[in-house]
C-alpha positions in Angstrom: 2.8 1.0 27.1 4.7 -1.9 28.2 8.1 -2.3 28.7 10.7 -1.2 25.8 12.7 -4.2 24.5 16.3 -2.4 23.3 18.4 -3.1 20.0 19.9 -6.5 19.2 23.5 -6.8 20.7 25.9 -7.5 18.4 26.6 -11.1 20.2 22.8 -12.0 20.0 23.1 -11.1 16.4 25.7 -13.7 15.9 24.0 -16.5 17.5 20.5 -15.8 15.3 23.1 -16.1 12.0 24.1 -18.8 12.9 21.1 -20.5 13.7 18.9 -19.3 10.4 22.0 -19.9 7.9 20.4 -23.2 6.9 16.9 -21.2 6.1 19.2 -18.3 4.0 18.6 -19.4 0.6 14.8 -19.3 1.2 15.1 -16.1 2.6 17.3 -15.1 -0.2 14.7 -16.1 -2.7 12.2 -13.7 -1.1 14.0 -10.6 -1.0 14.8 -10.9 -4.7 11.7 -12.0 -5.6 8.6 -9.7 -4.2 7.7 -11.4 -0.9 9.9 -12.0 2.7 10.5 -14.9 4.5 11.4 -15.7 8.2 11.5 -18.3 11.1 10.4 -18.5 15.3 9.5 -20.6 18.1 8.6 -19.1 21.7 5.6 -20.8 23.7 3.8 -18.6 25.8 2.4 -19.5 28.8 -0.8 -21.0 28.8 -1.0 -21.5 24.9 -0.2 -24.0 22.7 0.4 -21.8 19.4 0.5 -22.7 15.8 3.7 -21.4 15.0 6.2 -23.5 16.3 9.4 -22.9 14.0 12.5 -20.8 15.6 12.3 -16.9 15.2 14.5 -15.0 13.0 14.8 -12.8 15.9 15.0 -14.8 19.2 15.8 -12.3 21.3 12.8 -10.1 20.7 9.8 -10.6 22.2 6.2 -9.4 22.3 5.0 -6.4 24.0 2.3 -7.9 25.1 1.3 -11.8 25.5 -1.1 -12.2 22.6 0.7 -10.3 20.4 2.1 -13.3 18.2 2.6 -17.2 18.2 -1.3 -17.5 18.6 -2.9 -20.8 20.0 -3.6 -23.2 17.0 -7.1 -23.7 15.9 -8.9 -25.8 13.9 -12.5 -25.3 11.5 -15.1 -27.6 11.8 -16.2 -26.1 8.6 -16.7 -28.3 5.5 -15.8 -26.9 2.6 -15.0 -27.6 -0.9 -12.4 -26.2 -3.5 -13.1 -25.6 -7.2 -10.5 -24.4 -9.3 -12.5 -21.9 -11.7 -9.5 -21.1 -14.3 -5.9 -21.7 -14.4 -3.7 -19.9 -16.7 -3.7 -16.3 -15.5 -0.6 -14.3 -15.6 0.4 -13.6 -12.0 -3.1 -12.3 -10.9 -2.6 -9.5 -8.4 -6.5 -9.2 -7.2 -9.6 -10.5 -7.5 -13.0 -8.2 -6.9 -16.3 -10.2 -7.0 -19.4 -8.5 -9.3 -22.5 -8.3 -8.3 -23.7 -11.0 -11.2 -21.0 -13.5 -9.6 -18.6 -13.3 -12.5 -15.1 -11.8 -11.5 -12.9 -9.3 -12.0 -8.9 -10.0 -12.5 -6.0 -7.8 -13.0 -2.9 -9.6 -13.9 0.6 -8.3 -12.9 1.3 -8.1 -16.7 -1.3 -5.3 -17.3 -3.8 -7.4 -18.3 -7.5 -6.5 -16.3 -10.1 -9.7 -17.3 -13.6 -11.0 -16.5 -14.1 -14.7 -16.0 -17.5 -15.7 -15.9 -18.9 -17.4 -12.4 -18.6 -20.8 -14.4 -14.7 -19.8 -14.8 -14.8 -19.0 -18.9 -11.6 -16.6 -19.0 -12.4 -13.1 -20.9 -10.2 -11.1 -23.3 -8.2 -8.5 -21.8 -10.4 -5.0 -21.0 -9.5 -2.2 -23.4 -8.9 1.4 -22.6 -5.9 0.8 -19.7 -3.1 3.5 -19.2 0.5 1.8 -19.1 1.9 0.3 -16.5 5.3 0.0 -15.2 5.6 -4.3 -15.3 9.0 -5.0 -14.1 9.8 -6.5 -10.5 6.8 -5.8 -8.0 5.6 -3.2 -10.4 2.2 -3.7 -12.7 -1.0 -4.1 -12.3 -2.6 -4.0 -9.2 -5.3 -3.7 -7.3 -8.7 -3.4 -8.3 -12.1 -2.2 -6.5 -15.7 -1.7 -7.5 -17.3 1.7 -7.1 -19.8 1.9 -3.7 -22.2 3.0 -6.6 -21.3 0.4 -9.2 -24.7 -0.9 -9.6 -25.8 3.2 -11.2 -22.3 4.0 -12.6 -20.4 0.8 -13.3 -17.4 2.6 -12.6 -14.3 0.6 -11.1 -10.6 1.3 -9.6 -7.4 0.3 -10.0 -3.8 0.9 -9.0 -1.0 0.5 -10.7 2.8 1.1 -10.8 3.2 4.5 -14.0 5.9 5.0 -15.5 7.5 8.8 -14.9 9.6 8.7 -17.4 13.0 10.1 -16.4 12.2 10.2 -12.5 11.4 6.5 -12.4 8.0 5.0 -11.8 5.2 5.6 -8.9 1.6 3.9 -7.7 -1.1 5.2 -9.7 -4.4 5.4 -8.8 -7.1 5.1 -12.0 -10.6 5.0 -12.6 -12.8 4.0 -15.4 -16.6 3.4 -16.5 -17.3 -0.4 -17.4 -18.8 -0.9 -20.9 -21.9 -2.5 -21.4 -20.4 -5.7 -22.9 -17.6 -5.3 -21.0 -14.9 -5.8 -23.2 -13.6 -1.4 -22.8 -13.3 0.9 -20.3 -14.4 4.5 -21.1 -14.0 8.2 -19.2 -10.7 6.5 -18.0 -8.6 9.1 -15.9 -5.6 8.7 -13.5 -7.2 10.3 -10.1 -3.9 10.1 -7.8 -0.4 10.1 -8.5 2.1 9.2 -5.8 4.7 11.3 -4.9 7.9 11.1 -5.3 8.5 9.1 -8.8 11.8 6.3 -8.1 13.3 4.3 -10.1 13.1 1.2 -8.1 10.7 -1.8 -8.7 9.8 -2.8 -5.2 7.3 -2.4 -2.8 4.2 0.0 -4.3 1.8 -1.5 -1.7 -0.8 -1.3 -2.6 -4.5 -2.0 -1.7 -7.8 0.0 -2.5 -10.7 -0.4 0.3 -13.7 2.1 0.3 -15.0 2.5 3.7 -18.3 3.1 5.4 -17.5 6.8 4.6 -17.5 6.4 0.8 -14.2 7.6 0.8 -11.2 5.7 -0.6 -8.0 4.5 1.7 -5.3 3.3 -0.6 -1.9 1.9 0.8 1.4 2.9 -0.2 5.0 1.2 0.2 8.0 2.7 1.4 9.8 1.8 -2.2 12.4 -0.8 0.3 15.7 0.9 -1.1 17.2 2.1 2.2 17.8 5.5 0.5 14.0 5.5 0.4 12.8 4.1 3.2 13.1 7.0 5.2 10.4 8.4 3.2 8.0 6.4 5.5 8.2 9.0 8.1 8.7 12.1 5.8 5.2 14.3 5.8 6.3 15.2 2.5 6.2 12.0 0.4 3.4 9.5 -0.1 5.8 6.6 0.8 5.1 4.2 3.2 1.8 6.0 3.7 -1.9 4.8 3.6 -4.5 7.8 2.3 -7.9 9.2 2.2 -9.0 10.4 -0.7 -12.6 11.0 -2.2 -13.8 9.2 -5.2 -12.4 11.8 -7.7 -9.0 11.2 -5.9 -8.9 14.9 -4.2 -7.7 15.1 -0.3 -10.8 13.7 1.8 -12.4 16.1 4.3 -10.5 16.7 7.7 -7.5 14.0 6.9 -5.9 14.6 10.1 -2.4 16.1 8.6 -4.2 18.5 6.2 -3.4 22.2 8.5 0.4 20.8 9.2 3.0 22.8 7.3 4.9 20.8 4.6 2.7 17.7 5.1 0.4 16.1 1.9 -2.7 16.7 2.8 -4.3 13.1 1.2 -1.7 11.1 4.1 -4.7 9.3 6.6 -2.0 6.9 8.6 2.3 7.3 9.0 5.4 4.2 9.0 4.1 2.0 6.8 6.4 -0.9 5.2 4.7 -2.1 2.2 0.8 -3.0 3.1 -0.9 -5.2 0.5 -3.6 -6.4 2.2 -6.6 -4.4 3.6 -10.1 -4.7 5.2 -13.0 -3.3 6.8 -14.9 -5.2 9.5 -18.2 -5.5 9.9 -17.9 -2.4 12.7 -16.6 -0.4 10.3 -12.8 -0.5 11.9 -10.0 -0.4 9.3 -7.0 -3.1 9.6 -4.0 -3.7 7.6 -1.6 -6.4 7.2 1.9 -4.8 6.9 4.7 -7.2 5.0 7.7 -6.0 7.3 11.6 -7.1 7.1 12.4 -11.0 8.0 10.2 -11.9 11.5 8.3 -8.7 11.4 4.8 -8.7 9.3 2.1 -6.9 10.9 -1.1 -7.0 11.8 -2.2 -3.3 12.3 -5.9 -1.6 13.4 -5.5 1.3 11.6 -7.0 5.0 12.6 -6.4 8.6 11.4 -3.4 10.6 12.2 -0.8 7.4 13.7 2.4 6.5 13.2 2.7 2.8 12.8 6.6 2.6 13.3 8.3 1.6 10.1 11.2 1.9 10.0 12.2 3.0 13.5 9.8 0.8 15.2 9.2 -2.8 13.7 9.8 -6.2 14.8 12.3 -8.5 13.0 15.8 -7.8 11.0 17.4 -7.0 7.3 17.1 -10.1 5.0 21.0 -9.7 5.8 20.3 -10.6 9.2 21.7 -7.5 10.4 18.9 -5.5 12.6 16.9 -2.4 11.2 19.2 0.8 11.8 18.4 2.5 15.1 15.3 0.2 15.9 13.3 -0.9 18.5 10.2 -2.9 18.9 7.7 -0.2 20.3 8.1 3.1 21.5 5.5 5.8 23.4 3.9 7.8 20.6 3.7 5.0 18.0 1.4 2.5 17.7 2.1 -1.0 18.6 0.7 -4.0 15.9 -2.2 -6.2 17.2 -0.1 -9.3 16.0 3.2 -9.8 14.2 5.1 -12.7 12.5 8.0 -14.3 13.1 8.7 -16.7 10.9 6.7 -14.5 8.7 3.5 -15.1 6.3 4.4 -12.7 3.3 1.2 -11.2 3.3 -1.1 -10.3 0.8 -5.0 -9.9 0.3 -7.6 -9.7 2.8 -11.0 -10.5 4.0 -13.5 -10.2 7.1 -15.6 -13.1 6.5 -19.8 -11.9 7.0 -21.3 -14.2 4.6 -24.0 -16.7 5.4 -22.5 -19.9 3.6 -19.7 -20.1 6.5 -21.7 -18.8 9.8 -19.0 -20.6 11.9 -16.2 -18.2 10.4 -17.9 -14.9 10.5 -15.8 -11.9 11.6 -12.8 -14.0 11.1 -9.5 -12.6 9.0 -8.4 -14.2 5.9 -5.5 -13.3 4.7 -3.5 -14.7 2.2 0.4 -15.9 2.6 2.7 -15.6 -0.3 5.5 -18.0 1.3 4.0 -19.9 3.6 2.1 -20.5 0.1 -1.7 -21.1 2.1 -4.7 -18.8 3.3 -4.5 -17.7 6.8 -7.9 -17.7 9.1 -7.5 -15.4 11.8 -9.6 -15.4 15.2 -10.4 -12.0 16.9 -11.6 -11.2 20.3 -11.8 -7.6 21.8 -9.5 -6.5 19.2 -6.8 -8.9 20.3 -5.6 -12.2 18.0 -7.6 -15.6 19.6 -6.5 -17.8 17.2 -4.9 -18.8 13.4 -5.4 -21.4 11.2 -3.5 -22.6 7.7 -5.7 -23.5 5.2 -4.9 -24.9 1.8 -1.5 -25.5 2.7 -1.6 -29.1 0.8 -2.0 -27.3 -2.4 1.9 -25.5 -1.8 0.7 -22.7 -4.1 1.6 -18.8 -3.1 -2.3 -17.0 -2.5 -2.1 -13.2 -3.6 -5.5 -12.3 -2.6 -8.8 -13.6 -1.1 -12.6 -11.7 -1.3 -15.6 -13.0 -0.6 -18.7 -13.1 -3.2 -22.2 -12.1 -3.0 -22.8 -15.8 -2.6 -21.1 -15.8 0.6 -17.8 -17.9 -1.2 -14.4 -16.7 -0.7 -12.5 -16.3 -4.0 -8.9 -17.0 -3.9 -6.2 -15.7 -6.6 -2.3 -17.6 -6.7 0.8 -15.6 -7.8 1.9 -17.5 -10.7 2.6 -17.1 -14.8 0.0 -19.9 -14.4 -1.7 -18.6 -12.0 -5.4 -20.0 -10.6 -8.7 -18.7 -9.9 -10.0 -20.7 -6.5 -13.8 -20.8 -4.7 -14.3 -22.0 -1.4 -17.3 -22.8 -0.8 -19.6 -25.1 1.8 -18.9 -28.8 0.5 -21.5 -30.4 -0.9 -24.4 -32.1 1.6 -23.5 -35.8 -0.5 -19.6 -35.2 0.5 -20.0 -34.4 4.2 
């Protein structure tokens, strides 16, 4: 562990302030909204980086060199951009079928095929309610590892718990033949405790190698709550293991320690909502912290990933995280953090075969940098980051990649789009 960086002094506090004060009504924006803003600008040595804005948080710095403010890269990659369908109601994800068409859920409560040609579908029938109000709704959604036998899909989605408030919900459900219903639908996993908040539920589905199911949870942001995140006894701030009938998976690591839920796989979580496998089988995250502190995180059983007594950047107030610092012996340290930060949501290890050049790479897509983020990996360690569709100024909720090898692309918006990205054409290059 390197060395420990201590709290923010008071006078250091001042100077950031006064600094960021022109960037505060952004920032403001963010907070109220559903996504976090920030600002930085350190050069380390021997690198020209991207990110070349001031920090938030000046007076932090990284733990270890490549840790953030990676060097600048740019694709060779051709590529074109088709926009399949507009007029989507603040789509939340987007999971690619096996035919090519695609599945939507919209924030609304609204879960929708459009066609691989981009003809929009009528709403699926057979959904629970959701809980639609601030960050709350519909949410993720994932295919079944055996959805070619049991068309059977996933979702998550903020309940309402009546008097206590609201919680994620996990759900599953059996895909009619004409796909217009859902049938044997059944809430697997409820989240525990109900709030009555509407901020950070997380939260992202990702079956693993295992054929079990790791779902992320957020902390619920209220300071109140927040604590939660390190409480063995709440779901907050968590990410789990559960099987495909939502039960505790086998030997989660916290399942023989008194008072602790036995479905919690990882600890000090913020509010992930973007998730991925890589093609080793090695789980990431991408954590959307406080201002200057998003995370990129390799996740494994039985950590404790900091939040929210170990995390880079400050309150949206400016004022630092109570009783903070930016690592810590026992907790785990992110591969990569943010500061100005990305808002991050969705996300994708490229394997396909239409882009060989970006294979293994990390897309991930930025709420309010409003672009998709394509992230280069070496040994486990950040190489390199890219901004793409920046040009098109539009906030990207999440990204997946198709059996065709094209990533599809989803914008936050009450007129939100459907993207593809794909190779450009041979007549075009």
């Amino acid at each position: 562990m390197s060395q420990r960086r201590q709290l923010i002094s008071a006078s250091a506090i001042l100077l950031a302030s006064l600094t960021t004060a022109c960037n505060r009504s952004t920032q403001e924006q963010r907070a109220q909204s559903e996504d976090e803003t920030t600002t930085q600008a350190t050069t380390q040595e021997g690198r020209s980086p991207l990110e070349t804005r001031e920090a938030n948080v000046p007076e932090q710095r990284p733990t270890f060199p490549e840790q953030n403010r990676a060097s600048g890269i740019k694709s060779a990659t051709a590529f074109d951009v088709t926009v399949l369908a507009k007029g989507l109601k603040n789509p939340w994800a987007v999971e690619p079928l096996p035919n090519g068409d695609l599945l939507i859920t919209e924030k609304p409560g609204a879960l929708r095929i459009v066609s691989a040609a981009g003809q929009i579908g009528e709403p699926i029938q057979g959904l629970p309610a959701v809980y639609a109000k601030g960050q709350g709704g519909l949410l993720d959604v994932a295919l079944s590892p055996k959805f070619a036998t049991d068309q059977t899909i996933y979702w998550t989605f903020s309940e309402p718990r009546g008097a206590k408030g609201n919680a994620t919900s996990v759900a599953k459900g059996v895909l009619a033949a004409d796909r217009r219903s859902l049938s044997q639908v059944r809430v697997i996993f409820r989240a525990l405790p109900a709030y009555d908040g509407d901020k950070h539920f997380g939260s992202r589905l990702a079956f693993g190698p295992d054929g079990l199911l790791y779902v992320s949870l957020g902390e619920r942001s209220d300071k109140e709550i927040r604590p939660q995140a390190q409480q063995m006894n709440s779901h907050m701030g968590k990410i789990l293991r559960i099987t495909p009938d939502g039960k505790p998976a086998p030997n989660n690591p916290f399942a023989n320690q008194a008072n602790a839920l036995p479905e919690i796989w990882t600890v000090g979580q913020r509010n992930v909502q973007a998730t991925a496998f890589d093609a080793q089988g090695q789980f990431w995250s991408i954590d959307m912290g406080p201002q200057g502190g998003d995370e990129l995180n390799r996740i494994e059983g039985g950590k404790n990933y900091g939040w929210p007594l170990v995390t880079f950047g400050e309150e949206y107030s400016g004022e630092p995280i109570p009783n903070s610092v930016t690592t810590k012996q026992g907790y785990v340290d992110p591969v990569y953090y943010w500061d100005p930060v990305i808002s991050p949501s969705g996300a994708q290890f490229y394997s396909g075969d239409a882009f060989p050049a970006w294979r293994g790479n990390l897309f991930v897509g930025s709420l309010s940098d409003r672009e998709l983020v394509r992230i280069q990996l070496e040994n486990g360690r950040v190489t390199g980051e890219e901004r793409l569709l920046s040009d098109r100024k539009q906030r990207v909720r999440d990204v997946k990649q198709g059996p065709d090898g094209a990533l599809y692309v989803v914008t936050d918006d009450s007129n939100g789009e459907l993207w593809k990205i794909a190779p450009q054409a041979a007549s075009k290059q």
